[in-house]
DOGUMAR-900349 format. One record per atom (N, C-alpha, C, O, CB): residue number from 1; residue in one letter; x, y, z. Coordinates in pm, 1 decimal, decimal comma. Glycine has a CB too. Layout:
N
+-----+---+----------+----------+----------+
!   k ! r !     east !    north !       up !
+-----+---+----------+----------+----------+
! NUM ! A !        X !        Y !        Z !
...
+-----+---+----------+----------+----------+
END
This chain:
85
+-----+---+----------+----------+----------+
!   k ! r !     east !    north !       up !
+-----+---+----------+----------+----------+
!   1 ! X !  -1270,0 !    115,7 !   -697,1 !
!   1 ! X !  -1299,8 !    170,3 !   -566,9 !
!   1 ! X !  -1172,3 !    174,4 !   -482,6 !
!   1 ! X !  -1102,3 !     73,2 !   -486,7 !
!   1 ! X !  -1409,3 !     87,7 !   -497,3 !
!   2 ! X !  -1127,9 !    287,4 !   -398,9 !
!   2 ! X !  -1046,6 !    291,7 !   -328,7 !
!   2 ! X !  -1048,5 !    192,2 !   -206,9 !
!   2 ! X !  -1150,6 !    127,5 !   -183,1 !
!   2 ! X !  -1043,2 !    406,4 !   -307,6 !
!   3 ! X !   -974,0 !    184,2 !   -156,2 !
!   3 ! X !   -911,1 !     53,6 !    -52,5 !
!   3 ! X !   -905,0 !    140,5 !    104,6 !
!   3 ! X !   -823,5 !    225,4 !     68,4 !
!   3 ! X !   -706,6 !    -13,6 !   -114,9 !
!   4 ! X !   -920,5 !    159,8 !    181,6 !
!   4 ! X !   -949,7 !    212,0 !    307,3 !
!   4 ! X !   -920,4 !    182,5 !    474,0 !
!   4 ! X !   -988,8 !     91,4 !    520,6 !
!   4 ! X !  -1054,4 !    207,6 !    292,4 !
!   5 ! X !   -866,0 !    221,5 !    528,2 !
!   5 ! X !   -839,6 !     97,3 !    656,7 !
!   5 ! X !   -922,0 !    134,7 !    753,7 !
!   5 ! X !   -938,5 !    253,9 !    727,8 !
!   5 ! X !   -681,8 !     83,2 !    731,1 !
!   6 ! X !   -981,3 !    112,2 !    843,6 !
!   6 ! X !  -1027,1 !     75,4 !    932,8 !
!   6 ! X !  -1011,2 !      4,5 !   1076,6 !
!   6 ! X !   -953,5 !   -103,1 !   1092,3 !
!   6 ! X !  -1067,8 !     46,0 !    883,4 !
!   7 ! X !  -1078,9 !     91,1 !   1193,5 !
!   7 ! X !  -1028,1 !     43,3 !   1324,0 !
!   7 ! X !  -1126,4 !     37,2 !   1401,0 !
!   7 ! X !  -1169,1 !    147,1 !   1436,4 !
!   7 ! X !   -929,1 !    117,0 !   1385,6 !
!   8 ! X !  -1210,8 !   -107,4 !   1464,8 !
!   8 ! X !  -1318,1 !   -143,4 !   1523,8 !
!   8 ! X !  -1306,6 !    -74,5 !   1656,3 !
!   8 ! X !  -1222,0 !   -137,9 !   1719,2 !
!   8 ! X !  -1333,9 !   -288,0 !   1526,4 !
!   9 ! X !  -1345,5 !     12,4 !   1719,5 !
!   9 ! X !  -1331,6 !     54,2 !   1832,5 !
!   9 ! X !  -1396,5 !    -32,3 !   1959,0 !
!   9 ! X !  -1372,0 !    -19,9 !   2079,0 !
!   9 ! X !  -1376,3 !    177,7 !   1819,6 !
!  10 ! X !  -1505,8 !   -142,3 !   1878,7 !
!  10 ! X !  -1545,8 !   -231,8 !   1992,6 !
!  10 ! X !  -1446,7 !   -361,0 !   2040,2 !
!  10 ! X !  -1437,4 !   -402,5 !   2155,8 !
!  10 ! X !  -1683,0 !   -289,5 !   1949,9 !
!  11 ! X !  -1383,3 !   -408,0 !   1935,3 !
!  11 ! X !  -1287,3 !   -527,4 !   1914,9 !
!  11 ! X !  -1177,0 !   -497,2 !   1907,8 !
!  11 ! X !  -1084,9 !   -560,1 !   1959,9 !
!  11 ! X !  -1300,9 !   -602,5 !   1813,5 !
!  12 ! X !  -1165,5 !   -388,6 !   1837,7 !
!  12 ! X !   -963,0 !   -394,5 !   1819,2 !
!  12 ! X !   -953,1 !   -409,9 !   1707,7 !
!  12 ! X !   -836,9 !   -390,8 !   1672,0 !
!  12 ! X !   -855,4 !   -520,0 !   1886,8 !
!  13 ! X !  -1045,5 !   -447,1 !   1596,3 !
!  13 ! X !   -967,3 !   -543,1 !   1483,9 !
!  13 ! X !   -961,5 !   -390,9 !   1369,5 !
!  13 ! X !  -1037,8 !   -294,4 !   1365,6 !
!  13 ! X !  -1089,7 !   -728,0 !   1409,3 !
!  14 ! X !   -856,0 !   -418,2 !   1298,5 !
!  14 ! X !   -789,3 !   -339,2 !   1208,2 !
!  14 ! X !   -806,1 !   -372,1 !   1068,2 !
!  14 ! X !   -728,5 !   -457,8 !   1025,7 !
!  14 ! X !   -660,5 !   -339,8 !   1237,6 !
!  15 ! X !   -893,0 !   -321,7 !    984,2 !
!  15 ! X !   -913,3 !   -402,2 !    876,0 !
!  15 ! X !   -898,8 !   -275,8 !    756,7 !
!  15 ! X !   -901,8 !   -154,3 !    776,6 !
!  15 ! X !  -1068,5 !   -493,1 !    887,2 !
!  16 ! X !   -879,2 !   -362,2 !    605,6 !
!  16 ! X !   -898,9 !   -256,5 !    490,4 !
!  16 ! X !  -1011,9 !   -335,0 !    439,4 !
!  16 ! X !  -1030,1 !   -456,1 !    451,8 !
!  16 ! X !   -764,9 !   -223,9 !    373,9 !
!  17 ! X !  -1112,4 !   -215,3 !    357,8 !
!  17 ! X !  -1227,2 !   -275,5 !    271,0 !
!  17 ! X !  -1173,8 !   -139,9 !    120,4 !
!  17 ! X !  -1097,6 !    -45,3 !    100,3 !
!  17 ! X !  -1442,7 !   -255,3 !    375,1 !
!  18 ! X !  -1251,4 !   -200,6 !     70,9 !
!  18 ! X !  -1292,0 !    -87,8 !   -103,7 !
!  18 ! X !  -1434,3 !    -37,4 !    -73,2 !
!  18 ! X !  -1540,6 !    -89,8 !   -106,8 !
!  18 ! X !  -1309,3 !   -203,0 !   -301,1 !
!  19 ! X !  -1415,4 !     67,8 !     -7,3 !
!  19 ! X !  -1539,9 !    163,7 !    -71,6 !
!  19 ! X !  -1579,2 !    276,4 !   -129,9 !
!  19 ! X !  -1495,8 !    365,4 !   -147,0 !
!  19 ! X !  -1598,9 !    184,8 !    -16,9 !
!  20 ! X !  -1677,6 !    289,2 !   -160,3 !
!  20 ! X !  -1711,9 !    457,2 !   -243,9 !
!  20 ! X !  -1692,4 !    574,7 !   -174,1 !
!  20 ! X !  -1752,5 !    619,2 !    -76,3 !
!  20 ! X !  -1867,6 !    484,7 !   -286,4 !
!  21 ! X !  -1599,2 !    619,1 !   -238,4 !
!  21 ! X !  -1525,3 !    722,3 !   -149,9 !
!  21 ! X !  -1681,8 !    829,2 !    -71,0 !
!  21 ! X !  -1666,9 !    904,0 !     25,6 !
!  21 ! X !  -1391,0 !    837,7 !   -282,3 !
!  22 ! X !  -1775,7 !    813,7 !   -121,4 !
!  22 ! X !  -1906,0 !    869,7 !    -56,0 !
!  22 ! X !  -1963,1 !    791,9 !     81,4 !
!  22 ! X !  -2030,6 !    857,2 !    161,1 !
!  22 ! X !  -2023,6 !    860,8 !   -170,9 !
!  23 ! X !  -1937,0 !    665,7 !    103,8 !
!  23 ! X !  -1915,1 !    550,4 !    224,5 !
!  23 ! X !  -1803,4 !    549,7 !    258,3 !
!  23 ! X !  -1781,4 !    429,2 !    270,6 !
!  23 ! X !  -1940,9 !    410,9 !    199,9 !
!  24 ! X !  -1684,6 !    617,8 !    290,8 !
!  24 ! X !  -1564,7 !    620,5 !    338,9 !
!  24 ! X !  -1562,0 !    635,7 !    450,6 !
!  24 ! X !  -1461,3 !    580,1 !    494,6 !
!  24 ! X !  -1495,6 !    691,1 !    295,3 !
!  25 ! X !  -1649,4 !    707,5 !    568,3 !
!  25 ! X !  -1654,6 !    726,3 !    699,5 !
!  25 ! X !  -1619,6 !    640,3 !    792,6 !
!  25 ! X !  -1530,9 !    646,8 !    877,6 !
!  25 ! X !  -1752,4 !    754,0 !    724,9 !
!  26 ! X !  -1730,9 !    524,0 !    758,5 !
!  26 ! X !  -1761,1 !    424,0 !    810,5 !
!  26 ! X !  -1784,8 !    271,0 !    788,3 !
!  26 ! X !  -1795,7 !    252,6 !    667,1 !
!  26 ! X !  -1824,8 !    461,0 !    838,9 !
!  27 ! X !  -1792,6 !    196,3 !    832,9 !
!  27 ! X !  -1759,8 !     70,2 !    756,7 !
!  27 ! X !  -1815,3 !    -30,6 !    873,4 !
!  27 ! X !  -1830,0 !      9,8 !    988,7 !
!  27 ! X !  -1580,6 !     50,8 !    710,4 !
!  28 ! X !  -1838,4 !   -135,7 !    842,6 !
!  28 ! X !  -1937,5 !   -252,0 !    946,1 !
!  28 ! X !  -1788,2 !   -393,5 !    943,3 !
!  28 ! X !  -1742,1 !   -466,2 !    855,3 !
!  28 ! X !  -2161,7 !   -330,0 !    823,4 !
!  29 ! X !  -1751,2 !   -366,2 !   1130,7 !
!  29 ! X !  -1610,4 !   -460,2 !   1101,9 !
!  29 ! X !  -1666,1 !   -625,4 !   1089,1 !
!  29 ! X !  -1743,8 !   -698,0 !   1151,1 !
!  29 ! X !  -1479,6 !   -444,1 !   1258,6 !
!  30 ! X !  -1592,9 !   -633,9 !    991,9 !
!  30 ! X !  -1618,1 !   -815,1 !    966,7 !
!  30 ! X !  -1581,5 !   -935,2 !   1086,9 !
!  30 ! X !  -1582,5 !  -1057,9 !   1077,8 !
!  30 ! X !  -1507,6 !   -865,3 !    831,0 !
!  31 ! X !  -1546,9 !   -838,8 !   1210,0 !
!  31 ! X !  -1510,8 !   -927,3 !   1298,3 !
!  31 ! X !  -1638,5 !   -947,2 !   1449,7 !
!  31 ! X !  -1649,6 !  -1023,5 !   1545,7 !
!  31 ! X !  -1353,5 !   -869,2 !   1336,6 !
!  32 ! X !  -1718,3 !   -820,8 !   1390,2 !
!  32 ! X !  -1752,3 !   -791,3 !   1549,8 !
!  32 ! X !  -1935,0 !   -737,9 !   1472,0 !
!  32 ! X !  -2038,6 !   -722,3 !   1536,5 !
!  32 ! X !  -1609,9 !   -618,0 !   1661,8 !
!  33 ! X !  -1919,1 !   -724,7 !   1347,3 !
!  33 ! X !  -2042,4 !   -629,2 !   1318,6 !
!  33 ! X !  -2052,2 !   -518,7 !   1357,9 !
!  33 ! X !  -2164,3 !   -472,4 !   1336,8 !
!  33 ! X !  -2147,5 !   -664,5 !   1355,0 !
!  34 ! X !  -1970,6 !   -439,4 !   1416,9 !
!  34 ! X !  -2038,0 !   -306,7 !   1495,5 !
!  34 ! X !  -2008,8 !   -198,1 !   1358,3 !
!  34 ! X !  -2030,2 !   -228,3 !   1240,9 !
!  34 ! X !  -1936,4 !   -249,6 !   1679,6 !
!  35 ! X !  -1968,4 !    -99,3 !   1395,2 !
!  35 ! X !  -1932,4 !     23,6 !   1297,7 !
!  35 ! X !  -1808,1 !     48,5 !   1322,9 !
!  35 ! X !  -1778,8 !     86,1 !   1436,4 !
!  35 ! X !  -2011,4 !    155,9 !   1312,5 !
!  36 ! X !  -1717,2 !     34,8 !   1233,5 !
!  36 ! X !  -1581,5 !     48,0 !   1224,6 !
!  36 ! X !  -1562,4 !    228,2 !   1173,5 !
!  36 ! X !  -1642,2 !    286,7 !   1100,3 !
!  36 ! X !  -1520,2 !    -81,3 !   1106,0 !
!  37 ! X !  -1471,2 !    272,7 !   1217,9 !
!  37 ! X !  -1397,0 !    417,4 !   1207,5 !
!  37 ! X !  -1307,5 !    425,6 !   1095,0 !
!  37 ! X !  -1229,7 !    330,5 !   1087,5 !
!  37 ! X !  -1309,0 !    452,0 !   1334,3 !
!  38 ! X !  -1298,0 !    508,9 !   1010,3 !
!  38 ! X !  -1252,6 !    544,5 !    904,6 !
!  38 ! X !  -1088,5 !    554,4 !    978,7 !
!  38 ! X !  -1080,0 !    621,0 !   1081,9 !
!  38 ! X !  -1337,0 !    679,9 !    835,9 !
!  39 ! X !   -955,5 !    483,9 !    920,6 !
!  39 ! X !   -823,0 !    544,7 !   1033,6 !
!  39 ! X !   -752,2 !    658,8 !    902,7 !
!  39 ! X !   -742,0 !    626,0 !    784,5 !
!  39 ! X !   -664,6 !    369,9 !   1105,4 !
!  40 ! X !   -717,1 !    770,8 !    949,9 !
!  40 ! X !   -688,8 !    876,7 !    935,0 !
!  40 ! X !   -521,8 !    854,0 !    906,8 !
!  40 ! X !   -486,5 !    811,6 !   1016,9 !
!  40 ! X !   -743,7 !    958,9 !   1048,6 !
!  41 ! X !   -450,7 !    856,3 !    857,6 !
!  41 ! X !   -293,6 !    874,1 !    831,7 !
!  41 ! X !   -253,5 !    799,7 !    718,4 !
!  41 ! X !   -204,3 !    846,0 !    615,5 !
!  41 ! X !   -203,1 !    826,9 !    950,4 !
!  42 ! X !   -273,6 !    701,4 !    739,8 !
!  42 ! X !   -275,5 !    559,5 !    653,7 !
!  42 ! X !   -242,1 !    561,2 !    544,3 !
!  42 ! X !   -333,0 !    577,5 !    462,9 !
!  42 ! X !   -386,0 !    495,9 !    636,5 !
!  43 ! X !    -75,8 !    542,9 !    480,7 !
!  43 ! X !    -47,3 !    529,2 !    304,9 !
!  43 ! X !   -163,3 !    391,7 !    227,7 !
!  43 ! X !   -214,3 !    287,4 !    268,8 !
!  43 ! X !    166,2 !    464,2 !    278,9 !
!  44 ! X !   -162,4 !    444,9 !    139,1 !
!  44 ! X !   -248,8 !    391,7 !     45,6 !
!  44 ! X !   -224,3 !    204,4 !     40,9 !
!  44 ! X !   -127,4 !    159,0 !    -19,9 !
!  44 ! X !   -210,5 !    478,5 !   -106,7 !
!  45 ! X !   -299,4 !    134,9 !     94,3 !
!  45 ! X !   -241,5 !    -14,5 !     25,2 !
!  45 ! X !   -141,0 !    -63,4 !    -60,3 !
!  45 ! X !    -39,4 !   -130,3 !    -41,4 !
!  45 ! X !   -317,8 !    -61,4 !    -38,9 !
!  46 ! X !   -203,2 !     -5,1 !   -175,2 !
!  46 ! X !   -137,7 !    -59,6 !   -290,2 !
!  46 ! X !    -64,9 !     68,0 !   -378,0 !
!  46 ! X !   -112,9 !    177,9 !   -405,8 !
!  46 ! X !   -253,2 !   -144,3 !   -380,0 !
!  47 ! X !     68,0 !     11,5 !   -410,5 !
!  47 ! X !    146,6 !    124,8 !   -507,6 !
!  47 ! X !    142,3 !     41,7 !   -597,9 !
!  47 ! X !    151,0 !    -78,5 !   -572,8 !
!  47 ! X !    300,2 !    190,3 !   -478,8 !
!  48 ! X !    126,3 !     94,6 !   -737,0 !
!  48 ! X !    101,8 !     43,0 !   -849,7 !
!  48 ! X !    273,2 !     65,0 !   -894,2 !
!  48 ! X !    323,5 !    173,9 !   -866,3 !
!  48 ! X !    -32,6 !    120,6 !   -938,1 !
!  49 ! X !    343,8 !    -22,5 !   -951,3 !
!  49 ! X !    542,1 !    -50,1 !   -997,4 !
!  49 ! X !    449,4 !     11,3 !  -1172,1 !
!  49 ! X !    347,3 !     -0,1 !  -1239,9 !
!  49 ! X !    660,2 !   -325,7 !   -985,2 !
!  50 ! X !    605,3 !     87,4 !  -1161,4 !
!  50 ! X !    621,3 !    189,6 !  -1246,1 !
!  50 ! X !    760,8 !    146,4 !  -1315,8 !
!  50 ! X !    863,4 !    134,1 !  -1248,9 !
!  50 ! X !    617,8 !    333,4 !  -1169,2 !
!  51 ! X !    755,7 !    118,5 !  -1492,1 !
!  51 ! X !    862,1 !     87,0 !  -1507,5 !
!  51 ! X !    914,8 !    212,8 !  -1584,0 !
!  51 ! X !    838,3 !    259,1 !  -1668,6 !
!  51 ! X !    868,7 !    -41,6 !  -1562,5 !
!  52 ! X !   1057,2 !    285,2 !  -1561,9 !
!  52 ! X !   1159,1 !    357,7 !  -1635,9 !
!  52 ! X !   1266,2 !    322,2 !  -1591,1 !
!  52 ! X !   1316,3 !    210,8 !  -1575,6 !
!  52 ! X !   1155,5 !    490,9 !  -1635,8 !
!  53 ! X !   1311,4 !    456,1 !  -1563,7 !
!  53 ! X !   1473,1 !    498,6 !  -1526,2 !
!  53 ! X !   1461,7 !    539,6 !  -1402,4 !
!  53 ! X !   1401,6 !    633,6 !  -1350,3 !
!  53 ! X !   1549,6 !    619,7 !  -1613,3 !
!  54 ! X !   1552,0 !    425,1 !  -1348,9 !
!  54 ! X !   1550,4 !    471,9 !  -1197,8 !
!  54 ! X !   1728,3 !    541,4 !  -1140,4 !
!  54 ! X !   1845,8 !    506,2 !  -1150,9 !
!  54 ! X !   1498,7 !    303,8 !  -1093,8 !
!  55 ! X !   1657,3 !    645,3 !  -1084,7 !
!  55 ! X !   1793,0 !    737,9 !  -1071,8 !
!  55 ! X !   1867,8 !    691,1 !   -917,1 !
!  55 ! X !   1988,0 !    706,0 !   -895,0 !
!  55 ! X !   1742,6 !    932,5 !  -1070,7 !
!  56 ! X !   1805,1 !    653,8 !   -854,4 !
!  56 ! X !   1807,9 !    659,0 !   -704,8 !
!  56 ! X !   1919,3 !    506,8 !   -670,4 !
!  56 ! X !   1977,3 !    479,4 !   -565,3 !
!  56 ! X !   1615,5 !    647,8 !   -632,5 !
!  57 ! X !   1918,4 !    448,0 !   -771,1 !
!  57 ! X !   1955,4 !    299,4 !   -688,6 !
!  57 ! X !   2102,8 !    303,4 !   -717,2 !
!  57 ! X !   2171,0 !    278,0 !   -617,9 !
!  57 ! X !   1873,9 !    135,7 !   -754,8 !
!  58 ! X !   2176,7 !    331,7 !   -839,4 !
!  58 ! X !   2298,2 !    283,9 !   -864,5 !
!  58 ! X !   2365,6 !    452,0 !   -895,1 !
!  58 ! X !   2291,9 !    548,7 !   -914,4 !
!  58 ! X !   2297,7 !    154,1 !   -999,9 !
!  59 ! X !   2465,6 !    457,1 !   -894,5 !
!  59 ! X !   2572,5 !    579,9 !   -926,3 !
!  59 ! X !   2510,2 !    665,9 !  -1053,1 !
!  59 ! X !   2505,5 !    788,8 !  -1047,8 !
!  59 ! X !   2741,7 !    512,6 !   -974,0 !
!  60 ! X !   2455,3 !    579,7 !  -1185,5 !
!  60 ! X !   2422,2 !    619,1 !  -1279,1 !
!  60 ! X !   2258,6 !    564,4 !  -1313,2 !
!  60 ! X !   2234,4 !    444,8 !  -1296,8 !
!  60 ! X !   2529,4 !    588,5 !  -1361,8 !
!  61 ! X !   2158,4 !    650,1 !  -1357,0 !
!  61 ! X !   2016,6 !    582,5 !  -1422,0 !
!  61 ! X !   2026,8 !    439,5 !  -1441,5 !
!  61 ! X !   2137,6 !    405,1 !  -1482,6 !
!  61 ! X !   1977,0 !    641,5 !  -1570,5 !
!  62 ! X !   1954,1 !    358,2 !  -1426,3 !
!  62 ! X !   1922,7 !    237,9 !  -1532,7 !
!  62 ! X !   1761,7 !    211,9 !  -1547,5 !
!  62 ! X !   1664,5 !    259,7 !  -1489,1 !
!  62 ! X !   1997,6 !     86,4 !  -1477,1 !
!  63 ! X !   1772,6 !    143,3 !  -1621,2 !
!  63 ! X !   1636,7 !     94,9 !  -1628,0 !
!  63 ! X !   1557,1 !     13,3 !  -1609,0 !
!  63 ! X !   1577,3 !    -87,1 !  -1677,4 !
!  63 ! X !   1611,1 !     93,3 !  -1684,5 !
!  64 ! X !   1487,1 !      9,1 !  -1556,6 !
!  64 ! X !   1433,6 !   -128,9 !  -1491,5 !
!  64 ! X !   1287,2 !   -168,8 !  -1571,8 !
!  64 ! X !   1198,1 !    -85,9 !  -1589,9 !
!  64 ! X !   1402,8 !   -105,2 !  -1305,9 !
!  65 ! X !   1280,2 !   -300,8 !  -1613,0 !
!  65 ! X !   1118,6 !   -303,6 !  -1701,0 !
!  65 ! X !   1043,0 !   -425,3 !  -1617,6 !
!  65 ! X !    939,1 !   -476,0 !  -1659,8 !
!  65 ! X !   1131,5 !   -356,6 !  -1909,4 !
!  66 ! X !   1112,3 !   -469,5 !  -1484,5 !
!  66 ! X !   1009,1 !   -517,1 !  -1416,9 !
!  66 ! X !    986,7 !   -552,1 !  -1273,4 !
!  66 ! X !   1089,7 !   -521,3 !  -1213,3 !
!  66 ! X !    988,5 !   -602,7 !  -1471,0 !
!  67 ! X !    895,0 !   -604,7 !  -1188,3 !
!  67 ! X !    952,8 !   -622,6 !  -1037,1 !
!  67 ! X !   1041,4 !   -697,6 !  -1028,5 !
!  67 ! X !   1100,4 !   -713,3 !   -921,6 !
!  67 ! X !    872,6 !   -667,3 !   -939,8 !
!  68 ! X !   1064,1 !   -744,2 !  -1107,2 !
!  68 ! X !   1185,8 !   -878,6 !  -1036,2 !
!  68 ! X !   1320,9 !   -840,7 !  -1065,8 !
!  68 ! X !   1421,3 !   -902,3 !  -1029,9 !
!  68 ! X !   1174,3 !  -1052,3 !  -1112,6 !
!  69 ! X !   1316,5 !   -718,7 !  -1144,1 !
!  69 ! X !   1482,9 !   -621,5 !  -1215,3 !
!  69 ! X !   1478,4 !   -539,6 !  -1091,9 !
!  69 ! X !   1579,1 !   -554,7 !  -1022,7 !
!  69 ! X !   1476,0 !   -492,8 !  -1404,5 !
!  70 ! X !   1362,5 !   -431,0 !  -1029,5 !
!  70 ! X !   1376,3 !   -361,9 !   -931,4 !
!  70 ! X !   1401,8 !   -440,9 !   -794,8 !
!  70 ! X !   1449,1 !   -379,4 !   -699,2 !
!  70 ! X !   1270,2 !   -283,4 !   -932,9 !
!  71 ! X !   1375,8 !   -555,3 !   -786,4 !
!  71 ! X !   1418,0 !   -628,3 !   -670,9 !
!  71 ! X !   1594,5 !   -675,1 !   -687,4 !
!  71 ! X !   1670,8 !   -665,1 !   -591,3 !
!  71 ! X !   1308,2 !   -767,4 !   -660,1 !
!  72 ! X !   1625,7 !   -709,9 !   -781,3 !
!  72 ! X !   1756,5 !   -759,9 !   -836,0 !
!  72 ! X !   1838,7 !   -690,5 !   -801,1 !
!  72 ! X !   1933,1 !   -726,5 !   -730,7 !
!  72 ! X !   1774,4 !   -773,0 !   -962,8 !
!  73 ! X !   1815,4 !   -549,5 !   -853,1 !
!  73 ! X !   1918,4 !   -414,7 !   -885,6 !
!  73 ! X !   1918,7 !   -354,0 !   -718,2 !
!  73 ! X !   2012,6 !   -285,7 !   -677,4 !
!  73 ! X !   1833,7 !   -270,5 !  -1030,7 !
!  74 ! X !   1790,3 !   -393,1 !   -623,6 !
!  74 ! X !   1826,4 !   -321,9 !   -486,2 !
!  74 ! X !   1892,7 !   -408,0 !   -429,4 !
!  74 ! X !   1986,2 !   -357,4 !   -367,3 !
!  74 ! X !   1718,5 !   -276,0 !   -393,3 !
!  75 ! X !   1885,6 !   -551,3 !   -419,4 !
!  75 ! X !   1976,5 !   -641,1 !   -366,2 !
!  75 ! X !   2138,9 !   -590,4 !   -441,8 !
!  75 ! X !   2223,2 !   -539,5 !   -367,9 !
!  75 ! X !   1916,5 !   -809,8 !   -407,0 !
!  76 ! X !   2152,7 !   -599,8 !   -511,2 !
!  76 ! X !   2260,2 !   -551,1 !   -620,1 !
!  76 ! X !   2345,6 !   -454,5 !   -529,9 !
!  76 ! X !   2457,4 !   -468,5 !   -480,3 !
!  76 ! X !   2188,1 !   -465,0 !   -767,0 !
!  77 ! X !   2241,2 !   -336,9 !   -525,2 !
!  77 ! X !   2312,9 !   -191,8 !   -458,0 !
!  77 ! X !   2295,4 !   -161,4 !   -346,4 !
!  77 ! X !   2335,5 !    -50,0 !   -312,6 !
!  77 ! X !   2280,7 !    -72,4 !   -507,6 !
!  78 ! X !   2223,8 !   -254,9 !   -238,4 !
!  78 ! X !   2156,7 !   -238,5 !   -134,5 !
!  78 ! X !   2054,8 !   -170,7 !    -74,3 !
!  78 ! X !   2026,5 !   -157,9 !     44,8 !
!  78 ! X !   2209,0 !   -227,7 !    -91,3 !
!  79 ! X !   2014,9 !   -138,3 !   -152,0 !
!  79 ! X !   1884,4 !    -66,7 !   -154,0 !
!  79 ! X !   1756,8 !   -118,3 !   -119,8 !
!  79 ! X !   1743,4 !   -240,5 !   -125,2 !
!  79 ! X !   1865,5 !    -25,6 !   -265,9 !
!  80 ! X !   1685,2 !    -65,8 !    -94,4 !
!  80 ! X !   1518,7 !   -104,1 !    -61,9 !
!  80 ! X !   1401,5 !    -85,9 !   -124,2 !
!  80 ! X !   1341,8 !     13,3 !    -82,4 !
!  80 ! X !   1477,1 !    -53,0 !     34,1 !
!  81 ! X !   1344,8 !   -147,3 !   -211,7 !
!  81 ! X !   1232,2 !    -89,1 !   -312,9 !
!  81 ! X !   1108,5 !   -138,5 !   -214,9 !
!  81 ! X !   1103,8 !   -241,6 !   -147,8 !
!  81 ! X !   1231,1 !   -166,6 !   -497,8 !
!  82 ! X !   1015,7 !    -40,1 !   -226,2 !
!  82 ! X !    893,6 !    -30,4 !   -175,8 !
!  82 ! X !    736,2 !    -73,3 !   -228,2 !
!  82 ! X !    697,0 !     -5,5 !   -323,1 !
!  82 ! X !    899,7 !     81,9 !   -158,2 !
!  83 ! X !    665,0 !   -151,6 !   -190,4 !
!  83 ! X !    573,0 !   -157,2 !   -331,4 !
!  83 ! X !    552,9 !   -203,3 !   -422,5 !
!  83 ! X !    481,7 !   -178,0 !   -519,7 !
!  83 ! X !    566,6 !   -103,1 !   -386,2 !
!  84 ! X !    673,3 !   -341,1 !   -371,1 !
!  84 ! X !    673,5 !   -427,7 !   -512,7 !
!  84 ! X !    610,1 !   -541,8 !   -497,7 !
!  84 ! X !    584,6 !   -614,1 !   -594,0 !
!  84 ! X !    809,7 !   -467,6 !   -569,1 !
!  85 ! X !    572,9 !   -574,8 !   -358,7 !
!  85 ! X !    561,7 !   -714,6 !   -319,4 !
!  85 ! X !    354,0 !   -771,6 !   -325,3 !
!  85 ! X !    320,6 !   -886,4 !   -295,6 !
!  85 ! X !    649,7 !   -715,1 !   -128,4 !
+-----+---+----------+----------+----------+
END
């Protein structure tokens, strides 16, 4: 089930749940009970780390086979990996 965020318009509170993308509208906030609002813009939670060849970090490809090489290699080159944590 997809992951979703949410914004209590009675409370304030800002939350993500997993629901069926057919219940995606709306959602009941865990803080207040009322009906929480589907929030509209919102990148996805979770990026799933992808291991190859990464072109972007150093002068030439390398390869990276795990989070803790893609964390290494941006400290390394100064770079910023996204999505790993």
């Amino acid at each position: 089930m997809p992951m979703y965020t949410y914004n209590c318009s009675n409370c304030g509170q800002v939350f993500e749940e997993a629901q069926p993308i057919i219940e995606r509208k709306t959602c009941i906030c865990p803080e207040c009970e009322q009906i929480a609002d589907l929030t509209v813009g919102r990148p996805a939670s979770v990026i799933p780390f992808q291991l190859g060849m990464f072109e972007h970090i150093a002068h030439n490809p390398i390869y990276i086979g795990s989070k803790k090489e893609l964390r290494e290699n941006c400290n390394r080159y100064g770079c910023i990996a996204t999505g790993i944590d």
